[in-house]
NUDO-84378 format. One line per field, with one value per atom (N, C-alpha, C, O): x, z, y; residue in one letter; chain; residue number from 1; atom name. Coordinates in steps of 0.2 Angstrom, whole numbers. Layout:
BEGIN
c1 c(X,...);
c3 c(Z,...);
c2 c(Y,...);
code c(A,...);
unit c(A,...);
pos c(NUM,...);
site c(CA,...);
END
This chain:
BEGIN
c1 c(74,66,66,69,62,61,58,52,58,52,47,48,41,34,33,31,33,30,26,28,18,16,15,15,14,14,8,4,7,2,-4,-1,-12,-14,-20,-20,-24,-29,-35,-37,-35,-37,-36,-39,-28,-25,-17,-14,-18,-10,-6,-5,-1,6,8,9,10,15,20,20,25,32,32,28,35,37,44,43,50,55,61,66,60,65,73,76,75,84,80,77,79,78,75,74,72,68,64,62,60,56,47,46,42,36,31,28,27,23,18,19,12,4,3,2,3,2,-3,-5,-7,-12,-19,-22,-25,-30,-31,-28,-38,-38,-44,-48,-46,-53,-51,-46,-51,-50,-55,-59,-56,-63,-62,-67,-56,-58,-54,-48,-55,-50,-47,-41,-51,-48,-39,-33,-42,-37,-32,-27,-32,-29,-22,-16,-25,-21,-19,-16,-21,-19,-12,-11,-6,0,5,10,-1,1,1,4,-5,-4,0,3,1,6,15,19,15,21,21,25,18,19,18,21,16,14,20,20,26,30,37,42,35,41,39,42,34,32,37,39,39,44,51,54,53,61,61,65,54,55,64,68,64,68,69,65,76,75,69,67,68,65,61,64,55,52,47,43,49,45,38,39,34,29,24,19,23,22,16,16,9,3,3,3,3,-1,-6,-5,-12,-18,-23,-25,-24,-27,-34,-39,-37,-44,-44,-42,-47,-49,-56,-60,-59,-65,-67,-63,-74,-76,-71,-66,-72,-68,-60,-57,-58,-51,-48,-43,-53,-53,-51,-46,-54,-57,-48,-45,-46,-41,-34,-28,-35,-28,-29,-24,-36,-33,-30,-27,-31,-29,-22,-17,-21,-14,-8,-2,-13,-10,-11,-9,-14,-15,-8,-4,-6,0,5,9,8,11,11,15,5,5,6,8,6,9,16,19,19,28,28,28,26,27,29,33,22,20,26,29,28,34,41,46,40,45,51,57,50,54,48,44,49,48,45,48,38,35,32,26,36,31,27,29,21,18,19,17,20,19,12,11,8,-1,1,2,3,2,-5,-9,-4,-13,-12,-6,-18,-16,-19,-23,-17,-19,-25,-28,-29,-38,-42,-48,-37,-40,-45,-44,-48,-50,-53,-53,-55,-57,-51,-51,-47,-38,-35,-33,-34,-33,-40,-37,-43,-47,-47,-46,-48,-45,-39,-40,-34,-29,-29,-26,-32,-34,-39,-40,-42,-47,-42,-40,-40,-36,-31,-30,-27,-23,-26,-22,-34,-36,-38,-41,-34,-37,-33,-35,-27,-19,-16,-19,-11,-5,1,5,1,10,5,-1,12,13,12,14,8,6,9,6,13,13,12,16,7,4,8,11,8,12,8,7,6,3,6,11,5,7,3,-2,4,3,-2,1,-8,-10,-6,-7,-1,4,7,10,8,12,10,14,3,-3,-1,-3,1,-2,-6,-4,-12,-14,-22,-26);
c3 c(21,23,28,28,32,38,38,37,39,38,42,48,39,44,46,41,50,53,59,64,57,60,61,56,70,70,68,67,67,68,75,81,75,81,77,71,81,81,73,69,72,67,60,56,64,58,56,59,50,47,49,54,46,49,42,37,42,37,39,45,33,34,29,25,27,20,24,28,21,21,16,15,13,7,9,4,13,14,14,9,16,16,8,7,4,2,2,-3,7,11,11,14,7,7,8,2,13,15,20,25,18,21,21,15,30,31,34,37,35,38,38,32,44,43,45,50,39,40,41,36,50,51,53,56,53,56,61,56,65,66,62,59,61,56,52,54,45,41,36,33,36,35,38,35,45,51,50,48,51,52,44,45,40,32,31,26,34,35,33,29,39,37,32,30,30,27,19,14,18,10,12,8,16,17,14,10,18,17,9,6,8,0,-5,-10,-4,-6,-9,-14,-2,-1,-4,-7,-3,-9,-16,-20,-17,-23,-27,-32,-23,-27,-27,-32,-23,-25,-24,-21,-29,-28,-29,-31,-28,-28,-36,-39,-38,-45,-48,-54,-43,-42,-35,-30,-36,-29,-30,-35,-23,-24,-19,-13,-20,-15,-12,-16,-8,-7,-2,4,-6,-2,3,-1,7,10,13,19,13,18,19,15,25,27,26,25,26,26,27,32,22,22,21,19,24,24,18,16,16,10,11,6,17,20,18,15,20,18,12,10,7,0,-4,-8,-2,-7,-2,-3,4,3,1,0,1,-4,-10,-13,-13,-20,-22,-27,-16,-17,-17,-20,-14,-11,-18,-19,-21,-26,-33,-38,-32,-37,-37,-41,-30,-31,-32,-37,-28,-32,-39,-43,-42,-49,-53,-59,-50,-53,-54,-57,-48,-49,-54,-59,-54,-61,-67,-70,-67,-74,-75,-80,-70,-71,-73,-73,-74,-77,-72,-74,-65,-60,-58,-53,-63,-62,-52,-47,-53,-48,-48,-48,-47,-43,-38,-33,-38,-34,-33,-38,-28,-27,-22,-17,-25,-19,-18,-22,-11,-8,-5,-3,-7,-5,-1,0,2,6,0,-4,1,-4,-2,4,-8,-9,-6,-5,-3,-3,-9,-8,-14,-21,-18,-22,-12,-13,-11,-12,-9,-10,-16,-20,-18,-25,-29,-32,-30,-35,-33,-38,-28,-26,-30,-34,-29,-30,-38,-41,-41,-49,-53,-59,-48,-48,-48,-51,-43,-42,-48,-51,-51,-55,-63,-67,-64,-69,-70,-75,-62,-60,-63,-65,-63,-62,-68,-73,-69,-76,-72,-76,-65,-65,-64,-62,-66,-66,-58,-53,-59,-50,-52,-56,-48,-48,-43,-38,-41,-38,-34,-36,-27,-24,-18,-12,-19,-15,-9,-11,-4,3,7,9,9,11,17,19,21,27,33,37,33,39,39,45,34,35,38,41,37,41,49,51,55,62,65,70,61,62,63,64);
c2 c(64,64,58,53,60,56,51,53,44,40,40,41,37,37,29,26,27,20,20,21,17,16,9,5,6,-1,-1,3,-12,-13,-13,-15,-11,-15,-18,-18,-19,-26,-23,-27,-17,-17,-9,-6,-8,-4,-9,-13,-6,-7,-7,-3,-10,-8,-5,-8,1,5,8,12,7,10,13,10,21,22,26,31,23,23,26,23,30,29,29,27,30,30,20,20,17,11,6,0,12,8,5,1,6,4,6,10,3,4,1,1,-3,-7,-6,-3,-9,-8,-13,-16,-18,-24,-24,-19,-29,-30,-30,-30,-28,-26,-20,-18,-16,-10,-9,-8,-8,-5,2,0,7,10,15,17,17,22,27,29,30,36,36,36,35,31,35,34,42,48,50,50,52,54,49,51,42,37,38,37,39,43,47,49,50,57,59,63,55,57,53,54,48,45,47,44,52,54,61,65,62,69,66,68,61,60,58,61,55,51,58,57,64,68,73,76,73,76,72,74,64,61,60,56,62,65,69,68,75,81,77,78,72,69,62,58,60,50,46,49,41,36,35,37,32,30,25,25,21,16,15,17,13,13,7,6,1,-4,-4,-2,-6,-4,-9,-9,-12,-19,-18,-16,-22,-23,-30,-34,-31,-38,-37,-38,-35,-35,-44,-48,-43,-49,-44,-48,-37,-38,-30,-28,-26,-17,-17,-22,-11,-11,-5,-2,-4,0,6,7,10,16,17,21,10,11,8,10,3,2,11,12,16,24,24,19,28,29,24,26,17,14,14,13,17,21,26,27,30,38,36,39,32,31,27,28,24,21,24,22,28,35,40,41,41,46,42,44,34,33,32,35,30,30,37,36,43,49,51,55,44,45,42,46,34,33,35,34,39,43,47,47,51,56,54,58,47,42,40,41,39,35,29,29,25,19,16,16,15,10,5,5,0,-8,-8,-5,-10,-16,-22,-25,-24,-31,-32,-29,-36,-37,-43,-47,-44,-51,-53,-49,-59,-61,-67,-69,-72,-76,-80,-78,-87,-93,-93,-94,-92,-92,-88,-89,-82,-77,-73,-67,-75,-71,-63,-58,-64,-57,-50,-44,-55,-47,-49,-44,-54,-54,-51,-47,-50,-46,-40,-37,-38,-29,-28,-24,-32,-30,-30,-26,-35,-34,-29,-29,-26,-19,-13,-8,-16,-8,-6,0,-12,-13,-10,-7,-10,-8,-1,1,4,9,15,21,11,13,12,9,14,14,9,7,9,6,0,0,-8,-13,-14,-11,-21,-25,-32,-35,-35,-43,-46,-45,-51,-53,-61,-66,-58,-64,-68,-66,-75,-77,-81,-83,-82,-84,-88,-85,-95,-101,-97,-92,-98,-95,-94,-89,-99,-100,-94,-92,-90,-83,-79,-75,-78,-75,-75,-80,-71,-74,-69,-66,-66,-61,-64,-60);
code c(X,X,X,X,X,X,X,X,X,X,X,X,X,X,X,X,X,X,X,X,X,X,X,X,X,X,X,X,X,X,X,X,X,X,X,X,X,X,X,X,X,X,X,X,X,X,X,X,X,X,X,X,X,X,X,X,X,X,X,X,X,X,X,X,X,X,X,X,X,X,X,X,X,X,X,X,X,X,X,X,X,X,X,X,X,X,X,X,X,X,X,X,X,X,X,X,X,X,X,X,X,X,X,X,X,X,X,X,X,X,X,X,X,X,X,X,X,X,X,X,X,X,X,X,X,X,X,X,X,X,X,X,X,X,X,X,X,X,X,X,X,X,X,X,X,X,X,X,X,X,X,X,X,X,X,X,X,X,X,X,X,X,X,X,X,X,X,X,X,X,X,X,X,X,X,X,X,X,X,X,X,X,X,X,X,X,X,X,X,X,X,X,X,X,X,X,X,X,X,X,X,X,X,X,X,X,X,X,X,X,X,X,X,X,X,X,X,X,X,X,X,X,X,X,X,X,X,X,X,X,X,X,X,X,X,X,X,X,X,X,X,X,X,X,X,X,X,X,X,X,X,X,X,X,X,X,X,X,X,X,X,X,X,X,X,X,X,X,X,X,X,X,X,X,X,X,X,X,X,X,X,X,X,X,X,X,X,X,X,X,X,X,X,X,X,X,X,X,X,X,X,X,X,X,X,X,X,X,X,X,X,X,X,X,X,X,X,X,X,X,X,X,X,X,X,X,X,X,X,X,X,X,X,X,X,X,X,X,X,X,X,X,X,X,X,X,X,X,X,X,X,X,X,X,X,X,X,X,X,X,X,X,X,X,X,X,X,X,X,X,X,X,X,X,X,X,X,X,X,X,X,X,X,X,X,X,X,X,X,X,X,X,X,X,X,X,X,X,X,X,X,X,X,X,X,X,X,X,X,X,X,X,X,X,X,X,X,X,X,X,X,X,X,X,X,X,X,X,X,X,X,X,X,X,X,X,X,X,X,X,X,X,X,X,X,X,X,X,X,X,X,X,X,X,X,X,X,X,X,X,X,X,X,X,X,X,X,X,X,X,X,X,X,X,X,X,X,X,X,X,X,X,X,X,X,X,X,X,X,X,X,X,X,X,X,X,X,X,X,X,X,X,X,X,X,X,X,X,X,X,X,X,X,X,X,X,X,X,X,X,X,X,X,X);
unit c(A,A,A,A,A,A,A,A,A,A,A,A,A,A,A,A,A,A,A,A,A,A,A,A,A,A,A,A,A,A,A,A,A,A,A,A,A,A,A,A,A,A,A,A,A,A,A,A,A,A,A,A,A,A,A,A,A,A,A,A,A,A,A,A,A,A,A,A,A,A,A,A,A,A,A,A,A,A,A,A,A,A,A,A,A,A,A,A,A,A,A,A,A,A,A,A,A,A,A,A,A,A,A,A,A,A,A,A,A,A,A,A,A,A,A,A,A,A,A,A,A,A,A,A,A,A,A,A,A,A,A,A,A,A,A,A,A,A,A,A,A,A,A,A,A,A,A,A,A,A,A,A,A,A,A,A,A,A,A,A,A,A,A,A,A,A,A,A,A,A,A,A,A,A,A,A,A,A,A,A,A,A,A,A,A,A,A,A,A,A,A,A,A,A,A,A,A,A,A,A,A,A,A,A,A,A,A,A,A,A,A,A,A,A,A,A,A,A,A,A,A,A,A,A,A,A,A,A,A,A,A,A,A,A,A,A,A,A,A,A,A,A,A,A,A,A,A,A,A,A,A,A,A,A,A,A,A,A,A,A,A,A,A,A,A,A,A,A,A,A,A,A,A,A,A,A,A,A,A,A,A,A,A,A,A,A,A,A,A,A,A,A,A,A,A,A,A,A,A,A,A,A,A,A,A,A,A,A,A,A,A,A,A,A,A,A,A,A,A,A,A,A,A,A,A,A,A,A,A,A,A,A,A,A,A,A,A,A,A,A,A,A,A,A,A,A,A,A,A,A,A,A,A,A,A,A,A,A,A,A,A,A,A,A,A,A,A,A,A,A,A,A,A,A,A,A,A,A,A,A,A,A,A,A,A,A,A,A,A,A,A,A,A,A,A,A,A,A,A,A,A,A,A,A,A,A,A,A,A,A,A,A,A,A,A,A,A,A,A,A,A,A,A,A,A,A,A,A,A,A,A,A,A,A,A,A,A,A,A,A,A,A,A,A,A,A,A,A,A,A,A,A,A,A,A,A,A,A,A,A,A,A,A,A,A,A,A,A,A,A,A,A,A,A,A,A,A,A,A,A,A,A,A,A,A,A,A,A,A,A,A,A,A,A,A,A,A,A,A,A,A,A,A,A,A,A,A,A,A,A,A,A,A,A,A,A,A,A,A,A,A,A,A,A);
pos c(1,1,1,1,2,2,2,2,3,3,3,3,4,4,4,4,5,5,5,5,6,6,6,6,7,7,7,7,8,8,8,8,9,9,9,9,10,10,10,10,11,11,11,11,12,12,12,12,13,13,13,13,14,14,14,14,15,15,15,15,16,16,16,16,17,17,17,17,18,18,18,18,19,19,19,19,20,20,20,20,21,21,21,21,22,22,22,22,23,23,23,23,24,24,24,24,25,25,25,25,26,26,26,26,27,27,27,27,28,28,28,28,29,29,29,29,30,30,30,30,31,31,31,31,32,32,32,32,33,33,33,33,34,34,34,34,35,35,35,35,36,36,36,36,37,37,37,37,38,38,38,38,39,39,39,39,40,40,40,40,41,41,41,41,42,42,42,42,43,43,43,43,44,44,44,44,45,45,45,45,46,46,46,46,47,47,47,47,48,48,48,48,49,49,49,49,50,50,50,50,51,51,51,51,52,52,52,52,53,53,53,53,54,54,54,54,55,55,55,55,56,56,56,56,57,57,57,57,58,58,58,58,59,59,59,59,60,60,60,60,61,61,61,61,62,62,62,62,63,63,63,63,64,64,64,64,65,65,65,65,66,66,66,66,67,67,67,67,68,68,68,68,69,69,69,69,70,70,70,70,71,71,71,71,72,72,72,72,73,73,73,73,74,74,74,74,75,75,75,75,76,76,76,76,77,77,77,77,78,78,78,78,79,79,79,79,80,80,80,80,81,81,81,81,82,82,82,82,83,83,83,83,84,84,84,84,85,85,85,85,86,86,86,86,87,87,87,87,88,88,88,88,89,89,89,89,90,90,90,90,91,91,91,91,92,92,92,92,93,93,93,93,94,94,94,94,95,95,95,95,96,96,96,96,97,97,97,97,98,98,98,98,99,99,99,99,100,100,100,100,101,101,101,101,102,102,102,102,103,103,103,103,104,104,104,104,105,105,105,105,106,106,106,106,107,107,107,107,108,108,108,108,109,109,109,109,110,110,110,110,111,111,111,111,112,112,112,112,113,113,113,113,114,114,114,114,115,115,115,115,116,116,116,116,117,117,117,117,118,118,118,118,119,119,119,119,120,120,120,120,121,121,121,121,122,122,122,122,123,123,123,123,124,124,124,124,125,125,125,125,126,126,126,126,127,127,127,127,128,128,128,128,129,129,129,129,130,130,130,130,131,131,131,131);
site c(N,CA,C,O,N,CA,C,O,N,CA,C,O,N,CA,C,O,N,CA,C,O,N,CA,C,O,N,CA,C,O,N,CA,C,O,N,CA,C,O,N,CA,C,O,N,CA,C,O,N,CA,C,O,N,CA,C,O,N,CA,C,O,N,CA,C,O,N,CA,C,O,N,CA,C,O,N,CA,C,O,N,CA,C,O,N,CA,C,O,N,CA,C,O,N,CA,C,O,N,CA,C,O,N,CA,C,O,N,CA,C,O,N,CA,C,O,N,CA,C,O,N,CA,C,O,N,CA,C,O,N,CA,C,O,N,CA,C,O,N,CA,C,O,N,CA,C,O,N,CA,C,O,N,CA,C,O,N,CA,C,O,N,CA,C,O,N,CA,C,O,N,CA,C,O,N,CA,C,O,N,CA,C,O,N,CA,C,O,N,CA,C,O,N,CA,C,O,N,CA,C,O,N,CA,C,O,N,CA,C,O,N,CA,C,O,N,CA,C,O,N,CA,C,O,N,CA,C,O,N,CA,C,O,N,CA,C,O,N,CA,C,O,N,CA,C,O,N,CA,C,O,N,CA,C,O,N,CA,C,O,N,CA,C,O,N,CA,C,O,N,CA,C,O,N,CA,C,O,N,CA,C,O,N,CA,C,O,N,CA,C,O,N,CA,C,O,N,CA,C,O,N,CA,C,O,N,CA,C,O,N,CA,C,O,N,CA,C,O,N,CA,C,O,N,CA,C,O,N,CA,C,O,N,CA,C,O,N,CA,C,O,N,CA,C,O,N,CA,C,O,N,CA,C,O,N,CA,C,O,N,CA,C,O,N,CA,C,O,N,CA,C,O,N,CA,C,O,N,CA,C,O,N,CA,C,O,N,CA,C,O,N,CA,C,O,N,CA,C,O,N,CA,C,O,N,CA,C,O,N,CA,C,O,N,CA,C,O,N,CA,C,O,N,CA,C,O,N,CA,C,O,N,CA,C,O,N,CA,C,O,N,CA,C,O,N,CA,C,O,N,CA,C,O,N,CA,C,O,N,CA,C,O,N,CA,C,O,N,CA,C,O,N,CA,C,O,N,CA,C,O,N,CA,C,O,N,CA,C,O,N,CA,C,O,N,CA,C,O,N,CA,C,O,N,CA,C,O,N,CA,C,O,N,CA,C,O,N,CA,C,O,N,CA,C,O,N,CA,C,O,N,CA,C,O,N,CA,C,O,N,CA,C,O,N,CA,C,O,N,CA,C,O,N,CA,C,O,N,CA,C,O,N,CA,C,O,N,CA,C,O,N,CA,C,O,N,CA,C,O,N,CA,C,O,N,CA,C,O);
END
């Protein structure tokens, strides 16, 4: 399976989904203009390692700031992984948040009460941020 990475710019993500690497990550800020299209290939792929997930798949949030638009698709998205889950191949979340950030920390504890798989929450000094 091939992986999909898209970089980051000024106001989309940065995602990798990797699996020869293990690899699953949505960094940054997500405006997107069309936040649909912009996901597009991103629930295709997730959709498609759905038929032969990993033993284990770790999946890791940092966002510095999503918009209503892109809140509804990082559900959808953390909906299908949570269907690996359920199919009993184990998935982590980790939500990285920035110190005192509460409002990606409470997404990230909304979201967790959306879902069945486990989220642990890792916080990161501002300095880590250079976005």
């Amino acid at each position: 399976m091939d992986p999909l990475r898209i970089e980051k710019e000024l106001n989309t993500l940065k995602i990798v989904l990797d699996k020869n690497k293990n690899e699953f990550l949505f960094e940054g800020r997500s405006l997107p203009e069309n936040t649909v299209k912009f996901f597009e290939p991103v629930m295709a792929w997730i959709k498609n390692y759905k038929n032969d997930p990993l033993e284990e798949t770790i999946v890791h949030m940092n966002f510095i700031y999503f918009n209503t638009s892109s809140a509804k698709l990082l559900l959808e998205i953390l909906r299908e992984f949570d269907e690996i889950n359920k199919s009993g191949k184990p998935v982590k979340i980790y939500w990285h948040y920035m110190v005192e950030d509460f409002d990606i920390l409470e997404a990230g504890e909304e979201y967790s009460t959306m879902i069945s798989t486990p989220f642990e929450y890792i916080e990161h000094p501002e300095e880590d941020y250079t976005d």
